[in-house]
C-alpha positions as CSV (number, residue, x, y, z in Angstrom):
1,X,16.9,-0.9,5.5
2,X,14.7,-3.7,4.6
3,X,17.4,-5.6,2.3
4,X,19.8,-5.2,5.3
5,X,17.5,-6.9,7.7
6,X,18.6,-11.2,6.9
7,X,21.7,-12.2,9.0
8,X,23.3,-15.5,9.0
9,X,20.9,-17.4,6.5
10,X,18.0,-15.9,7.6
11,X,15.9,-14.4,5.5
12,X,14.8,-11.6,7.9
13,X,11.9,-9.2,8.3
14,X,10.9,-5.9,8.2
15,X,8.2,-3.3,8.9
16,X,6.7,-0.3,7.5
17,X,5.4,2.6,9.8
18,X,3.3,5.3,8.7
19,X,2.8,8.5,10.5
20,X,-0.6,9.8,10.7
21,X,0.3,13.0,9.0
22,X,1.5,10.9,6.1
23,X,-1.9,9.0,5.9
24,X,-3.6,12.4,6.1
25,X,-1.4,13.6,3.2
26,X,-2.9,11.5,0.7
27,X,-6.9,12.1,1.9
28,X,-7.2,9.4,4.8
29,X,-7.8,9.6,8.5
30,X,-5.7,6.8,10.4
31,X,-9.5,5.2,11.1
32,X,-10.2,5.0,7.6
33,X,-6.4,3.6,6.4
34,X,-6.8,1.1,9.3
35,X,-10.3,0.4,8.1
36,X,-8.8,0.1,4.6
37,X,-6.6,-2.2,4.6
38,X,-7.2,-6.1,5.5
39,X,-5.8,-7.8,8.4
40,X,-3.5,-10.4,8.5
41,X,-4.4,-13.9,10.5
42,X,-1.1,-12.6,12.6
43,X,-2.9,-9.0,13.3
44,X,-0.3,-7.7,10.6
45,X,-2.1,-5.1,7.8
46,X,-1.3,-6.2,4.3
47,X,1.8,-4.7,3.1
48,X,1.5,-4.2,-0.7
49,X,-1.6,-1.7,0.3
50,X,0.5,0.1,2.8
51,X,3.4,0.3,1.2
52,X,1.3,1.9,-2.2
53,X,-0.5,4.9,0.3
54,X,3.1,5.0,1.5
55,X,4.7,5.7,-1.9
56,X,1.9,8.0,-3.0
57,X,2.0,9.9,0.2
58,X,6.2,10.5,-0.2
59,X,5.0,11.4,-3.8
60,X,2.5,13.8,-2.9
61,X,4.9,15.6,-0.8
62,X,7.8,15.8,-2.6
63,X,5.6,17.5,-5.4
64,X,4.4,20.1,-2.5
65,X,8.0,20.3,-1.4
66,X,9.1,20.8,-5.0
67,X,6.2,23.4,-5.8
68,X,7.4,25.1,-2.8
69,X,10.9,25.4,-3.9
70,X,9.5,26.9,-7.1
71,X,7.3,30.1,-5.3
72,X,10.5,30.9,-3.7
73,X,12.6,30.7,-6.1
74,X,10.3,33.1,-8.3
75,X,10.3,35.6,-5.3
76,X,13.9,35.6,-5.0
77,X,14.4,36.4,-8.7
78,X,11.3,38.8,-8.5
79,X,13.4,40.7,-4.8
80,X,16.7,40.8,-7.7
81,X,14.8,42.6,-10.3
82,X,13.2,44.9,-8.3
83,X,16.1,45.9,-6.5
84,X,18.1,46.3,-9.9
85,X,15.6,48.3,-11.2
86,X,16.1,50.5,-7.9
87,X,19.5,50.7,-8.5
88,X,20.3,48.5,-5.8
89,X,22.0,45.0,-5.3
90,X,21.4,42.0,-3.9
């Protein structure tokens, strides 16, 4: 949504939230990612840093998401040839 935020000439604004779970994700407590980052004369954090942890931590948990997908995939095909080899279908 950011590149859809101008309207009529104006260059328009954006922001970046980040849940605390996502901040956890990638091995910081909200203190310390608040702590991290430097603060804007305006009170805003920087956004290059933010947006980085946030890019690592949607990285992070597509990998988990994608190992996940794996394990059950594996047991599925495991639960089919153990049932073929007991003459049963899945």
């Amino acid at each position: 949504l950011a590149g859809r935020a101008a309207r009529h000439g104006d260059p328009g604004s954006h922001e970046h939230w980040m849940a605390q779970d996502a901040a956890q994700a990638v091995g910081m407590s909200a203190l310390a990612v608040a702590a991290a980052w430097p603060i804007a004369r305006d009170g805003r954090i920087g956004g290059h840093l933010l947006d980085a942890a946030r890019r690592m931590a949607q990285w992070q948990e597509d990998r988990r998401r994608t190992s996940l997908r794996r394990q059950l995939l594996q047991q599925d095909l495991e639960w089919e040839r153990r049932l073929a080899f007991a003459g049963r279908s899945a």
